[in-house]
C-alpha angles and dihedrals in degrees: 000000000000126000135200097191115122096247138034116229127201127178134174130227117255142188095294086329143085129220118210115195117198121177097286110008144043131216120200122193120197120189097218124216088250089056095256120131107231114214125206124175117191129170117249106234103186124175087249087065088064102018103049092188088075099070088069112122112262083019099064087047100062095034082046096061096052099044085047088050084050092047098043092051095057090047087052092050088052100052086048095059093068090065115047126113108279093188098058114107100162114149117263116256122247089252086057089052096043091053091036084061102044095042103025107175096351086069101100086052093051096050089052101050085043084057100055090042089060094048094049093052093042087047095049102043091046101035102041107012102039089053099058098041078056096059104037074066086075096065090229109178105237087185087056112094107275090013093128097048095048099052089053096044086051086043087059102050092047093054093040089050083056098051092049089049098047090047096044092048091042087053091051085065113104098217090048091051082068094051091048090058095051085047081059098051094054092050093044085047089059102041090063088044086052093048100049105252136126121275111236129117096263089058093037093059104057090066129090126256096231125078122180084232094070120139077225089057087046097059092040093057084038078070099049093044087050086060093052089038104055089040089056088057099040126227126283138172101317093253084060087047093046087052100047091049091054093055106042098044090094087057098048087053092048092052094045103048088054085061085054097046094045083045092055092058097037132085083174097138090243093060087053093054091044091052095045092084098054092041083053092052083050091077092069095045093044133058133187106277122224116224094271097052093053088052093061090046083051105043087056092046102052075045104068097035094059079052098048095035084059079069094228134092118256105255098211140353120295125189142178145134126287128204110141101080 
């Protein structure tokens, strides 16, 4: 869906809560246990606020998507915290302790950064490795006519056939479902605000939960472009493959977040094709919102308008409670 508002506006789904990210600042909104909305500002700092060359297209895409696992895993973190046991007051173990001494206060950070170091490698290893020690198991040619085409294609599918699994099994979990509505409620949110109309729950609900700028959509393309990508370089013994994968994977994510970005701006009838696939996807990561839960989507994203709107970035974090939505 195109949009001719000034800004673009993303968000991920939380723990009862939704973040919104603008150019220069975030807005996270948190549905407390005693009903409040609990609203937090912070200001974005990115590496192409200090370094200017990564905001290069196909650059800004594979530095982006760092810097968005980083982010959504502090947003994630927050919202948590509203909902830990106040009432436990168990010791420490001696691992905690141990932790607590070598980071100090940098701790949360490092447990962050440990997180999406983990994920990437799980991600990778499942997603791009795993597939093509699975189909050097085939025995394919690559010196027949068409080989090398056909064990990518078969790559592909493989590693395609995974991403739809492990989607499909994550959204069966009870506790995820809620975080998919709330996923919902943030798309839906920014389709009325791309389309001009006042932010408020009647207007919200009438959208679909689906938007061709979805992190969902981005992975999925992420797949195809895998496919383009490893025929163009050919196929080798599996530890040069392994290799080449490794490092062209940035560039695979770079190329793909720019389709996203163009489809999110496009109605062209082959955007539309190339982003069916990923919309599709989106019926299994979101799920339909109930009012409250829009009027937490809503409440982060008229948040962080009103902040990007002032023209300035939020010097430091701001929070307080919100009920009038």
């Amino acid at each position: 869906m195109g949009s001719t508002n000034k800004y673009q506006y993303g968000g991920e789904a939380l723990i009862e809560g939704v973040m919104m990210k603008g150019k220069k600042n975030i807005a996270i909104a948190v549905r407390k246990s005693n009903g409040e909305i609990h609203l937090e500002s912070r200001p974005l700092k990115t590496l192409s606020q200090k370094y200017k060359f990564l905001k290069w297209p196909v650059l800004r895409g594979a530095v982006g998507m760092i810097e968005t696992m980083v982010l959504g895993v502090k947003s994630l973190m927050y919202s948590a915290e509203f909902f830990e046991d106040a009432g436990d007051d168990s010791e420490p173990s001696k691992f905690d302790k141990f932790l607590e001494k070598v980071f100090g206060e940098k701790l949360q950070d490092a447990v962050i950064y440990f997180s999406v170091i983990v994920a990437l490698a799980a991600g990778i290893g499942l997603f791009f490795l795993l597939p093509n020690v699975l189909t050097e198991l085939f025995g394919i040619n690559k010196d027949m006519p068409g080989g090398t085409l056909i064990s990518n294609l078969l790559e592909g599918s493989i590693r395609i056939m995974l991403f739809l699994g492990y989607i499909v099994l994550v959204s069966k979990m009870k506790d995820v479902r809620r975080v998919f509505e709330y996923h919902g409620a943030e798309h839906k949110s920014i389709h009325c605000y791309e389309n001009k109309e006042e932010l408020t729950v009647e207007n919200v609900k009438k959208y679909t939960t689906r938007h061709p700028r979805c992190g969902t959509a981005l992975l999925f393309v992420v797949m195809l472009m895998s496919i383009l990508v490893f025929s163009l370089v050919g196929r080798y013994s599996v530890p040069v493959n392994i290799l080449l994968r490794l490092l062209l994977i940035p560039l695979i994510a770079g190329l793909s977040y720019e389709v996203v970005r163009f489809a999110g701006k496009s109605d062209a009838l082959w955007v539309r094709i190339i982003s069916a696939p990923g919309l599709a996807l989106q019926k299994f990561t979101t799920r339909e919102p109930d009012a409250g839960q829009m009027e937490v989507a809503i409440a982060a994203l008229k948040e962080v308008i009103q902040n990007e709107e002032k023209g300035e970035e939020i010097s430091e974090p701001t929070d307080r409670c919100c009920n009038d939505h």
